[in-house]
C-alpha positions as CSV (number, residue, x, y, z in Angstrom):
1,X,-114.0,-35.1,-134.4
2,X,-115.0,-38.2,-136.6
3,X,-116.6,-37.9,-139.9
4,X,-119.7,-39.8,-140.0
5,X,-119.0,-43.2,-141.9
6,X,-121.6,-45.2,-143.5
7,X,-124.6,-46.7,-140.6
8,X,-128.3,-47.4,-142.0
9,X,-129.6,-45.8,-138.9
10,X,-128.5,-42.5,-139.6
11,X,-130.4,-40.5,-142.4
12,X,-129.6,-36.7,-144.2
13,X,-133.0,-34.6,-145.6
14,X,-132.3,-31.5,-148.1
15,X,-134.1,-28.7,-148.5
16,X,-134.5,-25.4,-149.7
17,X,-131.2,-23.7,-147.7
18,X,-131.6,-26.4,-144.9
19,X,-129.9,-30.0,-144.1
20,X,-131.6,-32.2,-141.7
21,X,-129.9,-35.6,-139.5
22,X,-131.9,-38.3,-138.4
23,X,-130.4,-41.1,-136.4
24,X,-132.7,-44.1,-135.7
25,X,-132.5,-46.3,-133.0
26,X,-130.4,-43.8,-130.9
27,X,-127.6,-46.5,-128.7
28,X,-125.6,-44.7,-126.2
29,X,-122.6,-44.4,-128.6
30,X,-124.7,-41.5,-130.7
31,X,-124.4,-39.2,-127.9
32,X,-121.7,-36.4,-128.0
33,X,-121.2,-33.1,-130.2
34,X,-122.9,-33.3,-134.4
35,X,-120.9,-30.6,-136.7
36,X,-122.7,-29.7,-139.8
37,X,-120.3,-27.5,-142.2
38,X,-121.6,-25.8,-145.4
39,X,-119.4,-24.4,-148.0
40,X,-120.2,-21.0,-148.8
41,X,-118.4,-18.5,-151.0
42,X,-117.0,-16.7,-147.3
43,X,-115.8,-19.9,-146.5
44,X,-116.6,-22.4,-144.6
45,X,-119.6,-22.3,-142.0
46,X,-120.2,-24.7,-139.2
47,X,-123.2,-25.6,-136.7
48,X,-122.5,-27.8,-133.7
49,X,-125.5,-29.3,-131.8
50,X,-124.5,-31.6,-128.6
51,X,-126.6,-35.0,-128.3
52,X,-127.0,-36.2,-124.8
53,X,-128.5,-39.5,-125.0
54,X,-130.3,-40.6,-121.6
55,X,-130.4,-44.1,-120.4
56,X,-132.8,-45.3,-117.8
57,X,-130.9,-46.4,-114.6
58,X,-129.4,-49.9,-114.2
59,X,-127.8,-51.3,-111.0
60,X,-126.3,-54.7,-109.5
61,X,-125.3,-55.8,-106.2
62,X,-121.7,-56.2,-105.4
63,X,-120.9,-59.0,-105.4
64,X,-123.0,-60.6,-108.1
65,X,-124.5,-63.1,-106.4
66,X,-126.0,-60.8,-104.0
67,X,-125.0,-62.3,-100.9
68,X,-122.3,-61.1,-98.3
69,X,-121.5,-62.7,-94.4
70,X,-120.4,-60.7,-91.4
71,X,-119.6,-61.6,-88.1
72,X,-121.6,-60.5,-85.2
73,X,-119.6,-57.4,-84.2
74,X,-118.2,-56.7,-87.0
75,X,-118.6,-53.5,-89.5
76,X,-119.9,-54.2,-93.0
77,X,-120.6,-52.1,-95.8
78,X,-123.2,-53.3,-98.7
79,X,-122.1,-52.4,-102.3
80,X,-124.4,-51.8,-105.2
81,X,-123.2,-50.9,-108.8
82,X,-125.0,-48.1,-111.0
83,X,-125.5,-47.0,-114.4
84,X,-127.6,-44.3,-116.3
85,X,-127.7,-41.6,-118.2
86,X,-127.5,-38.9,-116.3
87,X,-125.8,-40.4,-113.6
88,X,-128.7,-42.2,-110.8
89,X,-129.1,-41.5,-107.5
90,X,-129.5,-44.4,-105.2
91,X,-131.3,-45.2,-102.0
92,X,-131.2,-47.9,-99.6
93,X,-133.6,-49.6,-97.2
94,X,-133.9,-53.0,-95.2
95,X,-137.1,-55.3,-96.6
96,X,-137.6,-55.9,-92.5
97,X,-136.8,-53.8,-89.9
98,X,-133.7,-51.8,-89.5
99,X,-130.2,-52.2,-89.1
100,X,-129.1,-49.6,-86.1
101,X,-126.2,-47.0,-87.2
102,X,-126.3,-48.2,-90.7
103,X,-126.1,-45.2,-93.0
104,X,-125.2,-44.7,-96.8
105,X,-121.7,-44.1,-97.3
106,X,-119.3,-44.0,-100.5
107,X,-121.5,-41.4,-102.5
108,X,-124.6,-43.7,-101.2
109,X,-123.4,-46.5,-103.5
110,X,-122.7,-48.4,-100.1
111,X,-124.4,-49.1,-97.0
112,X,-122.4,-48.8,-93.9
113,X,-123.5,-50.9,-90.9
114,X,-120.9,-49.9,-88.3
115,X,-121.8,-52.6,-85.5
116,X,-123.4,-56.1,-87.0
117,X,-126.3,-57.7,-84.8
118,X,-128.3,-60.3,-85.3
119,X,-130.8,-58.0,-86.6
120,X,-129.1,-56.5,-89.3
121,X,-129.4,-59.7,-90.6
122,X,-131.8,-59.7,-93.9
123,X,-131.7,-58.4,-96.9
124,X,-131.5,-54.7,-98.1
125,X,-132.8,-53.5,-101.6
126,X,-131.0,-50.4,-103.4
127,X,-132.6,-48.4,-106.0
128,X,-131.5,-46.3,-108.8
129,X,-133.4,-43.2,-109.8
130,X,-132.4,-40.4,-113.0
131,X,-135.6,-39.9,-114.2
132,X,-135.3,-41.7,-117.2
133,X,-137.5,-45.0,-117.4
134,X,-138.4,-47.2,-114.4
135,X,-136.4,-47.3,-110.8
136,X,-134.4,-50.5,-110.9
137,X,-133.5,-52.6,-108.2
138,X,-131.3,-54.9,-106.7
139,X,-131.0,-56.7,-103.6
140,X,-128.1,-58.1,-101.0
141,X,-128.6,-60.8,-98.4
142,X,-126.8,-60.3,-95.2
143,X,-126.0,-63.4,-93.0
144,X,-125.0,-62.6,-90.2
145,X,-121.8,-65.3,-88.1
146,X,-122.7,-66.0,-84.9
147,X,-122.0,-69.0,-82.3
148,X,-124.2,-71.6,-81.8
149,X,-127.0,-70.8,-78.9
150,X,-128.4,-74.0,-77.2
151,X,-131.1,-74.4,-74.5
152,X,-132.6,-77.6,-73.9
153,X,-136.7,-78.0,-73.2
154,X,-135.9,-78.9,-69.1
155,X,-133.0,-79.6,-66.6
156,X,-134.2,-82.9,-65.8
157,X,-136.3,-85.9,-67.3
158,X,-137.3,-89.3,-65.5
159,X,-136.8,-91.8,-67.2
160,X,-136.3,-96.0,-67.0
161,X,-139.1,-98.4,-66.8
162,X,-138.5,-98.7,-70.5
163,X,-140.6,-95.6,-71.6
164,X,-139.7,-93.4,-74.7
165,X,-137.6,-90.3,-73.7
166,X,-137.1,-87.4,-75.7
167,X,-134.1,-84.4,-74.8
168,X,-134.7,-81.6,-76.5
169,X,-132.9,-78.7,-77.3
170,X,-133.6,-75.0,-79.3
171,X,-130.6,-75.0,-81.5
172,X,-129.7,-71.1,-82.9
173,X,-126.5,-70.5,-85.0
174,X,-125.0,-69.3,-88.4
175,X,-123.5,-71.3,-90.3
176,X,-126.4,-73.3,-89.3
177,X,-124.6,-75.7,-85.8
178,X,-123.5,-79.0,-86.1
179,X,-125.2,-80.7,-83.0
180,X,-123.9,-84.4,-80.9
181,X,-125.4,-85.6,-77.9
182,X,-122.8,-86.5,-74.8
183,X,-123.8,-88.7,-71.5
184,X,-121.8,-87.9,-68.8
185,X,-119.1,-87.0,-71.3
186,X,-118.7,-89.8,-73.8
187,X,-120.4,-89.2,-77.5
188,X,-123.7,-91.4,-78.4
189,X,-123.9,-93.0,-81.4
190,X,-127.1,-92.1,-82.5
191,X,-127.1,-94.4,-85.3
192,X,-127.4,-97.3,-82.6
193,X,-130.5,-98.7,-82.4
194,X,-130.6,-97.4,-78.8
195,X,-131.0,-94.0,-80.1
196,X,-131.8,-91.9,-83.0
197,X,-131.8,-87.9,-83.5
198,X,-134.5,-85.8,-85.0
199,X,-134.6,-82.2,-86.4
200,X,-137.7,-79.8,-86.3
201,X,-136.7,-77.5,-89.1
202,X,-139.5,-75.3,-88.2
203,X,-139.1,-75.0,-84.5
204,X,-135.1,-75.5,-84.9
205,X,-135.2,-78.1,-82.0
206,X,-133.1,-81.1,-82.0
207,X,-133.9,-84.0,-80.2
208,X,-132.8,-87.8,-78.7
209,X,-134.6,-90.3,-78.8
210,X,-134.1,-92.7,-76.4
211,X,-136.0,-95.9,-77.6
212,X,-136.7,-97.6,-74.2
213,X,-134.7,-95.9,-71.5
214,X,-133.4,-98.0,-68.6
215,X,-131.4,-97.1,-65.7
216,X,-128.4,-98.0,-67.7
217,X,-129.7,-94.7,-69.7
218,X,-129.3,-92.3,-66.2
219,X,-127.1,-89.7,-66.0
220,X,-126.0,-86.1,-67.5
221,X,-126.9,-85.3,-71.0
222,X,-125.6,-82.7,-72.8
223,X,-126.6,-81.0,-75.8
224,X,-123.1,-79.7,-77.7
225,X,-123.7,-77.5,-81.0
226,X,-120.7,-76.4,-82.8
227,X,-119.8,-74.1,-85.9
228,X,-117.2,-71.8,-87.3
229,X,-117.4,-69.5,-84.9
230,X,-117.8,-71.5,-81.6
231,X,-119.1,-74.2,-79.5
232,X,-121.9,-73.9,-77.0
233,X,-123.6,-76.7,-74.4
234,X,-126.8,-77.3,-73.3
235,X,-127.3,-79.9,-70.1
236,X,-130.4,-82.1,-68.6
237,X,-130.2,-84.5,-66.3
238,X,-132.1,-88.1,-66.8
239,X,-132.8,-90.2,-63.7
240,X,-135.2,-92.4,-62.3
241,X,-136.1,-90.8,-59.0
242,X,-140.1,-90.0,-58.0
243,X,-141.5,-86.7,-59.5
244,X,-144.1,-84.4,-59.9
245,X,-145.3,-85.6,-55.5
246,X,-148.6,-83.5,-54.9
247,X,-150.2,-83.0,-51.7
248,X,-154.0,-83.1,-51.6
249,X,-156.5,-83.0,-49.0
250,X,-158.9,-85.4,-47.3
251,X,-162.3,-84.1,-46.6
252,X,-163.5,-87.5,-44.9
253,X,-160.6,-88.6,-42.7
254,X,-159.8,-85.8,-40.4
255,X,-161.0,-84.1,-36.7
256,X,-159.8,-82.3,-34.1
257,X,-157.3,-85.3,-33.1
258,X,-155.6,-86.2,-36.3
259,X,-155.7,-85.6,-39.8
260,X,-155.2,-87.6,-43.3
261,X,-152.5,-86.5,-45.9
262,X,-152.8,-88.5,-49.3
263,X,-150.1,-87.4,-51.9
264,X,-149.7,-88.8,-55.9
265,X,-146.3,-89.2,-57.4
266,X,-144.6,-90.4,-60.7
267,X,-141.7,-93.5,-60.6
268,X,-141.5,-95.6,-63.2
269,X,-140.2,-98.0,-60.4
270,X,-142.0,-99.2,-57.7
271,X,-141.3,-96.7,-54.5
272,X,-139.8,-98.5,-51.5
273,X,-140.5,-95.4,-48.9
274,X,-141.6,-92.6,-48.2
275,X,-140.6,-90.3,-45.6
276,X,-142.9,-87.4,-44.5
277,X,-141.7,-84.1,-43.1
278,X,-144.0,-81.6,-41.3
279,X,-144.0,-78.7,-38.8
280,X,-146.3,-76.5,-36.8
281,X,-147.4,-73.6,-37.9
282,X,-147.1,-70.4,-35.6
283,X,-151.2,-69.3,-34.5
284,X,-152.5,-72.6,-34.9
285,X,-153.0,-74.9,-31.4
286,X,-152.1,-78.2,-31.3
């Protein structure tokens, strides 16, 4: 027991056979067991009365800065810190989506996710409940480590002639990928003023530039992203052969005898030949 020592907030009424304690702005050190003791001629006499002083719930991610990584594969558990008066209950749920398997663990202070996919990536809120006040809340980004995933736009481009050429690739990875451009193996400098490199934020595609391709510019391009956890490739071609050769029809120029073929293609050089294959069809006479 501790006898009560001098604090403004606490106050002591008489009256007529009665004694009466007021304590102002009650803190959380007030709470516990209050012994008044009156001397009377039998001795001694004593009333206890037991202060519980509730405090509405407070609660803080662990860590503090509310951010924790895992690796694709991996199991994770989310921590979340608690206080209150009486003790708070806390619940747990993603902002988007769910995480499949995860369930609340360590006397549901924790968030167990037993197999990490990319979409338990996100972030998940816990809330503290006593009854007392407001729930509180508090929120924990997950990233989620993965490798790099690289596709590029096409497997081939034409290019030469001195047009504008741009590779693209869709560029996926956390930590966010480092990306270089190869042809046929050797790293471009993409600070040349041959090429440059360009970054879509939004559609996460990186691109080369090739200011005015020429045949030197032919061969294999590839797309290489790298981070922490790996390095993935991306290929397309650029070369300067005839594309996109359509066949369409003459109504004017044809009979029973012979019949005309036209055909359009794209070459940024001029074609030298053309070589034209055919065959019969089975049910139709010659």
């Amino acid at each position: 027991s501790v006898l009560l020592k001098i604090d403004f907030r606490y106050s002591v009424v008489m009256g007529s056979g009665s004694s009466q304690l007021t304590i102002q702005r009650v803190a959380l050190e007030d709470g516990g067991e209050f012994v008044c003791q009156v001397q009377t001629d039998q001795g001694m006499k004593e009333v206890k009365h037991q202060v519980i002083v509730q405090v509405p719930p407070s609660i803080h991610p662990i860590p503090m800065e509310g951010v924790v990584t895992a690796k694709k594969g991996e199991s994770v558990s989310l921590r979340c810190n608690t206080t209150g008066v009486p003790i708070p209950t806390i619940a747990w749920h993603k902002s988007v989506g769910t995480a499949p398997g995860g369930h609340s663990s360590c006397g549901g202070s924790c968030y167990t996710i037993p197999y990490v996919d990319l979409a338990a990536g996100g972030d998940y809120i816990c809330s503290a409940v006593n009854g007392v006040g407001h729930p509180h809340h508090a929120t924990i980004t997950l990233h989620v480590l993965y490798p790099p995933r690289v596709k590029c736009d096409t497997d081939q481009v034409q290019g030469g002639g001195g047009v504008l050429l741009v590779l693209g690739c869709l560029v996926h990875g956390e930590p966010a990928p480092t990306v270089n451009w190869f042809r046929d193996g050797q790293l471009l400098d993409t600070s040349s003023r041959r090429y440059r490199m360009e970054w879509n934020l939004d559609k996460r595609t990186h691109s080369l530039v090739v200011k005015k391709s020429e045949a030197y510019d032919f061969g294999n391009y590839s797309c290489v992203a790298s981070n922490l956890m790996g390095t993935t490739r991306s290929f397309i071609e650029v070369h300067g052969r005839p594309s996109n050769l359509t066949f369409y029809s003459s109504k004017h120029l044809s009979s029973p005898h012979y019949y005309q073929v036209k055909w359009t293609t794209t070459s940024h050089y001029i074609v030298d030949m053309y070589t034209l294959l055919y065959r019969k069809i089975d049910g139709f006479s010659d």
